[in-house]
TORKOL-4160 file (C-alpha; in steps of 0.2 Angstrom, whole numbers, padded with zeros to 4 digits, m for minus):
182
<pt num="1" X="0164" Y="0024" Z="m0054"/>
<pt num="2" X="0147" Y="0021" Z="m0064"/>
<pt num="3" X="0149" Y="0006" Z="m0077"/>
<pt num="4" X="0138" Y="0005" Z="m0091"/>
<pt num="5" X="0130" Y="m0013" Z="m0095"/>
<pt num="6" X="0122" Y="m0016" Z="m0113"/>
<pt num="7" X="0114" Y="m0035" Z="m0113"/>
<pt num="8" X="0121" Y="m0039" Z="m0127"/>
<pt num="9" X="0139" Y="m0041" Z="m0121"/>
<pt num="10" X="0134" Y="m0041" Z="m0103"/>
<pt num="11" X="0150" Y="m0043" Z="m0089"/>
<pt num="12" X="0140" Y="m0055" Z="m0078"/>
<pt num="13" X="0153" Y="m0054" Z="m0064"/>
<pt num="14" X="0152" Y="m0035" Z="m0064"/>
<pt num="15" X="0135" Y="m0031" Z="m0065"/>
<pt num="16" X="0133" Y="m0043" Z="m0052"/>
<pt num="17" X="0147" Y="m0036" Z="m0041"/>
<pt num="18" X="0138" Y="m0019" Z="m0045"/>
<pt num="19" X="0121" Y="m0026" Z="m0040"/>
<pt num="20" X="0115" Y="m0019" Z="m0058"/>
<pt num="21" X="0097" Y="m0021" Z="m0065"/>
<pt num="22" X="0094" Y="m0021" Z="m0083"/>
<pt num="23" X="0076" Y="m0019" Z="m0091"/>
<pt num="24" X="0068" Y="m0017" Z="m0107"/>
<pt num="25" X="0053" Y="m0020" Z="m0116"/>
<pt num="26" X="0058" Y="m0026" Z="m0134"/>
<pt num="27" X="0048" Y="m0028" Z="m0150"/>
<pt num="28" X="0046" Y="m0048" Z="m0154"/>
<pt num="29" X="0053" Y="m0044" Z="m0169"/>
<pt num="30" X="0070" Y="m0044" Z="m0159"/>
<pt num="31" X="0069" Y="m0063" Z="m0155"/>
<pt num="32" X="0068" Y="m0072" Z="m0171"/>
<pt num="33" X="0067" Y="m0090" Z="m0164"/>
<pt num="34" X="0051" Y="m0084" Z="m0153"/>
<pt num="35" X="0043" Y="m0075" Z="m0169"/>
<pt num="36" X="0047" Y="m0091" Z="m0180"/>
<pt num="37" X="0035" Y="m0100" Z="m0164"/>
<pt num="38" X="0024" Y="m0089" Z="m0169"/>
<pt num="39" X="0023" Y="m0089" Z="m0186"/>
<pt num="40" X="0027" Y="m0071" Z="m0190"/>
<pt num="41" X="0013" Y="m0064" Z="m0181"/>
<pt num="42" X="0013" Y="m0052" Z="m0168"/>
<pt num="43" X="0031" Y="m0045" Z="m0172"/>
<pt num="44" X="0025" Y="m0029" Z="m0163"/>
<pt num="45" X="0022" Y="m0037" Z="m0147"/>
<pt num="46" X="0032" Y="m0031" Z="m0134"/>
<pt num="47" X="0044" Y="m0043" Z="m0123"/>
<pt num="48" X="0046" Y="m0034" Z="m0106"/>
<pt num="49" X="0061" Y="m0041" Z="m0095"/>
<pt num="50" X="0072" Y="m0037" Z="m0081"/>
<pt num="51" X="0089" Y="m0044" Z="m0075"/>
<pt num="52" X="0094" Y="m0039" Z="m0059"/>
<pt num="53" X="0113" Y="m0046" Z="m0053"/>
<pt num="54" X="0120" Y="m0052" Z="m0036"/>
<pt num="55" X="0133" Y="m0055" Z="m0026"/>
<pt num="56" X="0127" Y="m0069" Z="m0014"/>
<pt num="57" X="0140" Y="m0079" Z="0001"/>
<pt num="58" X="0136" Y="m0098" Z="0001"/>
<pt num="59" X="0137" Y="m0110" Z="0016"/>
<pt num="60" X="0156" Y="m0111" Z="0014"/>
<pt num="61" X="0158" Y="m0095" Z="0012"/>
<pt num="62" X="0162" Y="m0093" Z="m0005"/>
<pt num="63" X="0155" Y="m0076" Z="m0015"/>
<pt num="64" X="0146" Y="m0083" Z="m0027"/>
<pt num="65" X="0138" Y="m0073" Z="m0045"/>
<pt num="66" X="0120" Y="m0073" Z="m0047"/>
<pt num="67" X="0107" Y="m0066" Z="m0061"/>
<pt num="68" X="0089" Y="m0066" Z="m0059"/>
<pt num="69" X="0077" Y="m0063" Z="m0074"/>
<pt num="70" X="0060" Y="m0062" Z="m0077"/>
<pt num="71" X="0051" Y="m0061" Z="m0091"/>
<pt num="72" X="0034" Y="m0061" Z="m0102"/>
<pt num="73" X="0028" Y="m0059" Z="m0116"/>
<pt num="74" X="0010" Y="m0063" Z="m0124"/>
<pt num="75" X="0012" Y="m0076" Z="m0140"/>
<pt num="76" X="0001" Y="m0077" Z="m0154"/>
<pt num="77" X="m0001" Y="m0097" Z="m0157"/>
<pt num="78" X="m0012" Y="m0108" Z="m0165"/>
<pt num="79" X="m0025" Y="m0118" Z="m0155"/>
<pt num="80" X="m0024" Y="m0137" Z="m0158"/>
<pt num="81" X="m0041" Y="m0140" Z="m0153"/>
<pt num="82" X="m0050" Y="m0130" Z="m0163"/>
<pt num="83" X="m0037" Y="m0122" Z="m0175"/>
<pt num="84" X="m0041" Y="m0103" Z="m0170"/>
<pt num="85" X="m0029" Y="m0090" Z="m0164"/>
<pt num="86" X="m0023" Y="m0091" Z="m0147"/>
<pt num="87" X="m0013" Y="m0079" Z="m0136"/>
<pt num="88" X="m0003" Y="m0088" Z="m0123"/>
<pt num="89" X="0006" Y="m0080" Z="m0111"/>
<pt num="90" X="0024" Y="m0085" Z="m0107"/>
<pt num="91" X="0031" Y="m0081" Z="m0091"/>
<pt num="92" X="0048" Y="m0083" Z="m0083"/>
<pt num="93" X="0055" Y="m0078" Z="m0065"/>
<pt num="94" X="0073" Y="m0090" Z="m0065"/>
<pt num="95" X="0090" Y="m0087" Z="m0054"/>
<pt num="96" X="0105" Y="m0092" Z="m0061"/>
<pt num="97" X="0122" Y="m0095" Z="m0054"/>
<pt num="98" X="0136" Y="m0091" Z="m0063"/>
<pt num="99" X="0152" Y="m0103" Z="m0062"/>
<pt num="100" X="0170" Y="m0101" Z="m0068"/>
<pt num="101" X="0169" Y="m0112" Z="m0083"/>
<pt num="102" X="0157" Y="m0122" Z="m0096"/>
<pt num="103" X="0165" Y="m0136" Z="m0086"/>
<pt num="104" X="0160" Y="m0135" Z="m0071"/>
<pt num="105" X="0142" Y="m0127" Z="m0075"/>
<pt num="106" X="0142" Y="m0145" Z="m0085"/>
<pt num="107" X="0146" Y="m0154" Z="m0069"/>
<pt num="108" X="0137" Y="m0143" Z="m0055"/>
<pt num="109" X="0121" Y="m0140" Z="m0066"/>
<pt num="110" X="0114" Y="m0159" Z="m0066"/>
<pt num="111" X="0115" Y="m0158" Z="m0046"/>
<pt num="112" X="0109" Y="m0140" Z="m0040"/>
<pt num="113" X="0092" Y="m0135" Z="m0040"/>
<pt num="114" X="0096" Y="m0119" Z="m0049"/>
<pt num="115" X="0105" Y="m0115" Z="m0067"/>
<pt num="116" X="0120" Y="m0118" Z="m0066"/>
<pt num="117" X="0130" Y="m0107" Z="m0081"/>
<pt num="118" X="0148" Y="m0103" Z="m0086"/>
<pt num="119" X="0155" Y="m0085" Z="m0080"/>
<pt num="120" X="0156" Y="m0073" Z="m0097"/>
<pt num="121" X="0161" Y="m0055" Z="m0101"/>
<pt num="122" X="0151" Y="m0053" Z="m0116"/>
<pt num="123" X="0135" Y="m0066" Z="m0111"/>
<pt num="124" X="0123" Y="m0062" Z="m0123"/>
<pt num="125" X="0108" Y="m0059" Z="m0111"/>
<pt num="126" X="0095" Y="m0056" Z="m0124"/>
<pt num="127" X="0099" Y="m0075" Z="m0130"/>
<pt num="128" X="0096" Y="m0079" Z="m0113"/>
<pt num="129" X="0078" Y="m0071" Z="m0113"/>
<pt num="130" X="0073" Y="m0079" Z="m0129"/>
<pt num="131" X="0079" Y="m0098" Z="m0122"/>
<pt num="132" X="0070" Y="m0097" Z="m0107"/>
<pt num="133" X="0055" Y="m0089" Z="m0115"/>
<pt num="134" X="0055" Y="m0103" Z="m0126"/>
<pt num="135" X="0055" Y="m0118" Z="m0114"/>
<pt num="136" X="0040" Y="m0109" Z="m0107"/>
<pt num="137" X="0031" Y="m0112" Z="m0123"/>
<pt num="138" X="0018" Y="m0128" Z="m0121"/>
<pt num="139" X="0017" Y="m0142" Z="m0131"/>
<pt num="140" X="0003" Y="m0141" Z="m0135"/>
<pt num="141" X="m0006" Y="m0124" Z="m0135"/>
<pt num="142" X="m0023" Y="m0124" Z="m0134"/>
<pt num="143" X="m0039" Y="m0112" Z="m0126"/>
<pt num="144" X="m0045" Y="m0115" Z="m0110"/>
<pt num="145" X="m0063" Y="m0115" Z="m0118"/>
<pt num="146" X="m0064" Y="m0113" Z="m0138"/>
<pt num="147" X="m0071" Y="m0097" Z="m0143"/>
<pt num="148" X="m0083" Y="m0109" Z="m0157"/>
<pt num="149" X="m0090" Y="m0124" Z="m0156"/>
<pt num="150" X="m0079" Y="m0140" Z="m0160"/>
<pt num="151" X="m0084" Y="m0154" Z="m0173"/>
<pt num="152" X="m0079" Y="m0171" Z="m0164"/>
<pt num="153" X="m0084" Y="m0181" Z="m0175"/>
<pt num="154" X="m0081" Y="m0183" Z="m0192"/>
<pt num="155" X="m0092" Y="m0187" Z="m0209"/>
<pt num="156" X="m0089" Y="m0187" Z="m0227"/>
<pt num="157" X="m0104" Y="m0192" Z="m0238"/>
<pt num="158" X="m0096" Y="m0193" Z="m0254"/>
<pt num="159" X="m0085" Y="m0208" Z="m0240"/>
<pt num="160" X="m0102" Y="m0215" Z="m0234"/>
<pt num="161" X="m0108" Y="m0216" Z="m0251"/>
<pt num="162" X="m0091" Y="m0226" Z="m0259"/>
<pt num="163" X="m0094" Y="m0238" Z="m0247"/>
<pt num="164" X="m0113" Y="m0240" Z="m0251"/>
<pt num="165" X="m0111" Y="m0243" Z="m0269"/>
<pt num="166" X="m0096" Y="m0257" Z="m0267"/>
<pt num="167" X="m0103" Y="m0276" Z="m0267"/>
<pt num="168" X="m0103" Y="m0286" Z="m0251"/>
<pt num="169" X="m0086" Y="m0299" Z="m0255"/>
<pt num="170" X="m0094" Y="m0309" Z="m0246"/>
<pt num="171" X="m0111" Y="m0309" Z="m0255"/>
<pt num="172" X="m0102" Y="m0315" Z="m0269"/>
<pt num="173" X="m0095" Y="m0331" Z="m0260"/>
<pt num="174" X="m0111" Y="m0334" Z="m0254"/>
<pt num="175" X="m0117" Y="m0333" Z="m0271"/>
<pt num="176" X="m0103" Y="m0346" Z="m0278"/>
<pt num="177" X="m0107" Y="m0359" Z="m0261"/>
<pt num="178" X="m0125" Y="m0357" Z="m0266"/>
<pt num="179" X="m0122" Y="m0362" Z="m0285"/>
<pt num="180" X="m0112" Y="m0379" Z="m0280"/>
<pt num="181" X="m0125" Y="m0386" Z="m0268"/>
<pt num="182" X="m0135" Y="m0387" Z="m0283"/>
């Protein structure tokens, strides 16, 4: 019996069971929150992934449901050093283990070393892609070496000459000192 499996209402249990894969290469345009990131640029870029499930046995025996995805995809970003565009590649390659409720993912997640996520017949693996693509994003993006030469330091002149033309304060204290001693 061949099963059909669409990402976007994906049978975890099944394609796992049936030791699916899934690929795609997807416009950016697909993943809003990703394209908001990157400021509406690039919406032609392609986001390649792959989901592949399995059926694994743990130490106690018990069949457990895994999915493992990778994913990429080449972002268009501003660099905060020197304000340019910047294309920073996202990478991901993450196994997740699939439980029986949101529940227990809750619970199990904070002490297992993988993702821990709740079993689904329609899980949404596209929204999957897009969050994990996102926590890849760095804080702060930046080139290794800016393509121009950056201005550390800064100077206004009409600043420098403000502060020229204003009196001393104190000059005018002095002044008043200078008067009484007379």
């Amino acid at each position: 019996m061949s099963h059909e499996f669409v990402a976007t209402r994906l049978d975890v249990k099944a394609f796992a069971k049936a030791g699916a894969v899934l690929s795609g290469q997807d416009p950016l345009s697909k993943y809003l929150r990703l394209l908001e990131e990157a400021g509406g640029q690039g919406a032609d870029r392609a986001v390649q992934w792959e989901a592949r499930g399995e059926m694994l046995i743990d130490a106690s025996g018990f069949t457990q449901v895994w999915l493992h995805l990778s994913a990429q995809v080449s972002l268009p970003l501003t660099c905060q050093r020197c304000l340019g565009p910047v294309d920073i590649a996202l990478t991901v390659d993450r196994s997740f283990r699939f439980v029986a409720s949101e529940e227990q993912a809750e619970a199990e997640d904070e002490e297992a070393e993988e993702d821990v996520l709740a079993l689904s017949r329609d899980f949404d693996l596209y929204g999957l892609i897009e969050d994990e693509l996102l926590m890849e994003l760095p804080v702060v993006p930046r080139h290794e070496v800016c393509p121009t030469e950056l201005k550390l330091a800064a100077q206004d002149a009409d600043f420098e000459a403000a502060q020229a033309e204003k009196p001393n304060p104190f000059a005018a204290l002095s002044g008043l000192k200078a008067g009484k001693s007379n």
